[in-house]
C-alpha positions as CSV (number, residue, x, y, z in Angstrom):
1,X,-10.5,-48.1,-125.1
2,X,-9.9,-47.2,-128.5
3,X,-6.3,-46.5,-129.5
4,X,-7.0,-42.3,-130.6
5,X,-8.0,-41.9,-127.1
6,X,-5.2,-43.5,-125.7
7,X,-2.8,-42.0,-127.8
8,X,-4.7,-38.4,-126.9
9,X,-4.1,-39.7,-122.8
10,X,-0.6,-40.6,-123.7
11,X,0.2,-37.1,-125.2
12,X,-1.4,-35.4,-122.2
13,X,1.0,-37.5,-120.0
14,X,4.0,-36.5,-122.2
15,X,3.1,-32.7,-121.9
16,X,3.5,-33.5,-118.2
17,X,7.0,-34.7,-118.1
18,X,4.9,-38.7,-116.8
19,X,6.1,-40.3,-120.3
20,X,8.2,-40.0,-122.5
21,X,7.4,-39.4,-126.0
22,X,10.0,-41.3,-127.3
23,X,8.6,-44.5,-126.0
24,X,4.9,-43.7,-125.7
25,X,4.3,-42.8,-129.6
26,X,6.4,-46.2,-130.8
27,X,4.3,-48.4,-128.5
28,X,0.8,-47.4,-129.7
29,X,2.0,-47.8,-133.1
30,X,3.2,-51.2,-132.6
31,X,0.1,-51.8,-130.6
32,X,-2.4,-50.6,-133.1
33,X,0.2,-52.9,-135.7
34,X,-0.2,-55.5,-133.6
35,X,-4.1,-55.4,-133.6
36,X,-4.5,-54.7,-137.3
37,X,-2.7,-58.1,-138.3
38,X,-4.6,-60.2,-135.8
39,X,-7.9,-58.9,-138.1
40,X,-6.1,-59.4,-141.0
41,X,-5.5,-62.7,-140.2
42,X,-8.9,-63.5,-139.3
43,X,-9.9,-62.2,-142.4
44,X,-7.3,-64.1,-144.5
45,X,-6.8,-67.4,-142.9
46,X,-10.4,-67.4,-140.6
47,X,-13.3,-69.5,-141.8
48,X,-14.3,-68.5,-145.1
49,X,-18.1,-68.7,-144.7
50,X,-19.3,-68.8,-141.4
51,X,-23.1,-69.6,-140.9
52,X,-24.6,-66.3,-139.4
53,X,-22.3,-64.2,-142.4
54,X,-24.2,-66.4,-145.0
55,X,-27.9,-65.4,-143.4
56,X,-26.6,-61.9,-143.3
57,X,-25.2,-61.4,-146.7
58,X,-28.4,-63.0,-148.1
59,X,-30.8,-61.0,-146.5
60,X,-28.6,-57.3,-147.2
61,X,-28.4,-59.1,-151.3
62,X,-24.5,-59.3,-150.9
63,X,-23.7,-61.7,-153.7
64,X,-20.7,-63.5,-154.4
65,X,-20.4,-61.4,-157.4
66,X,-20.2,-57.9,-155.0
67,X,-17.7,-59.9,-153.0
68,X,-15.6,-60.8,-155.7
69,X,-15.4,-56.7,-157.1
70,X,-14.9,-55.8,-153.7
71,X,-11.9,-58.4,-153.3
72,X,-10.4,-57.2,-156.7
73,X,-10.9,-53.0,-155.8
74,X,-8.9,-54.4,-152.9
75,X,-6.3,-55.9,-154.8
76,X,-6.3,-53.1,-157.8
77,X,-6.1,-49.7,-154.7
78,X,-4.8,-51.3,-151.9
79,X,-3.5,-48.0,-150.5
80,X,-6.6,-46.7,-150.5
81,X,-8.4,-48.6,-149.3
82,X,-6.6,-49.8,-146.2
83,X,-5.4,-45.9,-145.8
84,X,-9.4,-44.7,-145.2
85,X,-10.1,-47.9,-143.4
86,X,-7.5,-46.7,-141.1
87,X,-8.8,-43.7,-140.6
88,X,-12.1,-43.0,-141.1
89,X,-13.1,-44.1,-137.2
90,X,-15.7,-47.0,-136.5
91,X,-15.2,-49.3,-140.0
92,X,-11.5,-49.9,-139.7
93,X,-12.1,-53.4,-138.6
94,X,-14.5,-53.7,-141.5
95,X,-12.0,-52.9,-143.9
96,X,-8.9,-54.6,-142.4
97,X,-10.8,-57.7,-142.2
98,X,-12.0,-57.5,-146.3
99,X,-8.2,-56.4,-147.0
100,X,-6.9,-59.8,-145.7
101,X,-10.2,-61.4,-146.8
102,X,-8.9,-60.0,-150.2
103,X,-5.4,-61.8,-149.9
104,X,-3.6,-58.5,-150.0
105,X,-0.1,-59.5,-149.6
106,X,0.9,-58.9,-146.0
107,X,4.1,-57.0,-146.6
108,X,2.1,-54.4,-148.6
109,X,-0.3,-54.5,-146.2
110,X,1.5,-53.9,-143.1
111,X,3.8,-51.2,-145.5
112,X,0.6,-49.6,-145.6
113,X,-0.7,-49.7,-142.3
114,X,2.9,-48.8,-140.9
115,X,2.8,-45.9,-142.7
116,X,-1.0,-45.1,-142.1
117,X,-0.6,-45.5,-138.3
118,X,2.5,-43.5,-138.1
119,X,0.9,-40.8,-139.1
120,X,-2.4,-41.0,-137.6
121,X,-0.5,-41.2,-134.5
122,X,1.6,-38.2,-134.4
123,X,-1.5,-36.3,-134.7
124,X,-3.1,-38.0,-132.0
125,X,-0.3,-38.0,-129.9
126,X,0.2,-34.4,-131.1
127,X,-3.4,-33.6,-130.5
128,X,-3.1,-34.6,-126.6
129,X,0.2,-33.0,-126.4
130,X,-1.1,-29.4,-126.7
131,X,-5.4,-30.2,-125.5
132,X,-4.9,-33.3,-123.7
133,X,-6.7,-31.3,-120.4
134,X,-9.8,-32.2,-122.8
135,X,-9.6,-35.6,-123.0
136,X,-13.2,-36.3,-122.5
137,X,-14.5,-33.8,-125.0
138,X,-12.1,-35.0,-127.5
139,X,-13.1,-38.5,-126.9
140,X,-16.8,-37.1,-127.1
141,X,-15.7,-36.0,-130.6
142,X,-14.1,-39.6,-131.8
143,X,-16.8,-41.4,-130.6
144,X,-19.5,-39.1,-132.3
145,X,-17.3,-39.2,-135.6
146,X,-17.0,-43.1,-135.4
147,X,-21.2,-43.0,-134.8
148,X,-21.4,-40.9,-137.8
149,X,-19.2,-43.4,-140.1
150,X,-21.2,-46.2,-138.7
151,X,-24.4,-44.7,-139.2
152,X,-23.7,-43.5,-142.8
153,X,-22.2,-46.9,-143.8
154,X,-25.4,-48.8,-142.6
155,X,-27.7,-46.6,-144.2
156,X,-25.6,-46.5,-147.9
157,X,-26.0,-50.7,-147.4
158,X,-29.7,-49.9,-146.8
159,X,-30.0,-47.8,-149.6
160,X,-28.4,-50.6,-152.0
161,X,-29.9,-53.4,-150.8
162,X,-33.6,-50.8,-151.2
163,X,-32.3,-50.5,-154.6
164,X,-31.8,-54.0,-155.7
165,X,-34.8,-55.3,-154.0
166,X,-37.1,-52.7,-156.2
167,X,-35.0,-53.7,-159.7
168,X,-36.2,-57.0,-158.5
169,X,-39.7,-56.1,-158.9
């Protein structure tokens, strides 16, 4: 389960009187914390160039030269960048993983993320608080989002790798 859903179930069970929001809302955050820096490590410290990435990249025309102005619009907007992939449901890993990928000092990083999740979280939290009886739609509605982020990232890669190809020809 994704962490808006649980926080939505948690704020349902606070508006009950089972939890107590004093303890509920820290945990998730610490728990979505927790799982952000395990990707940012992977990204940072993982293997560099694993083989499958490399046949990926190729075929999709991601060049070492994209990575590289990826890596420094990283470095040069950081709060952006971590903020909307934070937010913006189903390419949060996506971005967490290029942020650490990036070298993005971890203290700015987790400043950011802190900050991000804190208020993510209230809302989701707040959000289950007062329509936490509709869980299931709501969690209808995150999952639709996320497909919609997914699907619209995949087809702007499709479109640039379309492009290149034909300035190829």
């Amino acid at each position: 389960m994704e962490g808006p859903i649980i926080a939505v179930i948690a704020g349902l069970l606070c508006s009950r009187g089972i939890m107590d929001p004093l303890y509920a809302y820290p945990i998730i955050v610490f728990g979505d914390i927790i799982g952000d820096s395990l990707v940012y490590m992977l990204g940072r410290y993982g293997k560099s160039k694993p083989l499958f990435l490399a046949k990926i990249k190729r075929r999709i025309g991601l060049t070492d030269a994209k990575m590289k102005r990826a890596r420094a619009y990283f470095e040069a907007n950081p709060r952006k960048t971590i903020s909307l992939s934070k937010i913006i449901l189903g390419i949060g890993v996506a971005g967490i993983y290029m942020a650490g990928n990036a070298k993005v000092a971890y203290s700015k990083f987790i400043s950011i993320c802190l900050l991000t999740s804190a208020a993510q979280y209230i809302f989701y939290v707040g959000l289950g608080y007062l329509f936490g009886q509709a869980y299931v739609q709501i969690n209808q509605y995150l999952n639709f989002f996320a497909s919609f982020s997914i699907v619209l990232a995949i087809a702007l890669i499709l479109f640039f790798v379309i492009k290149s190809k034909l300035k190829k020809l």
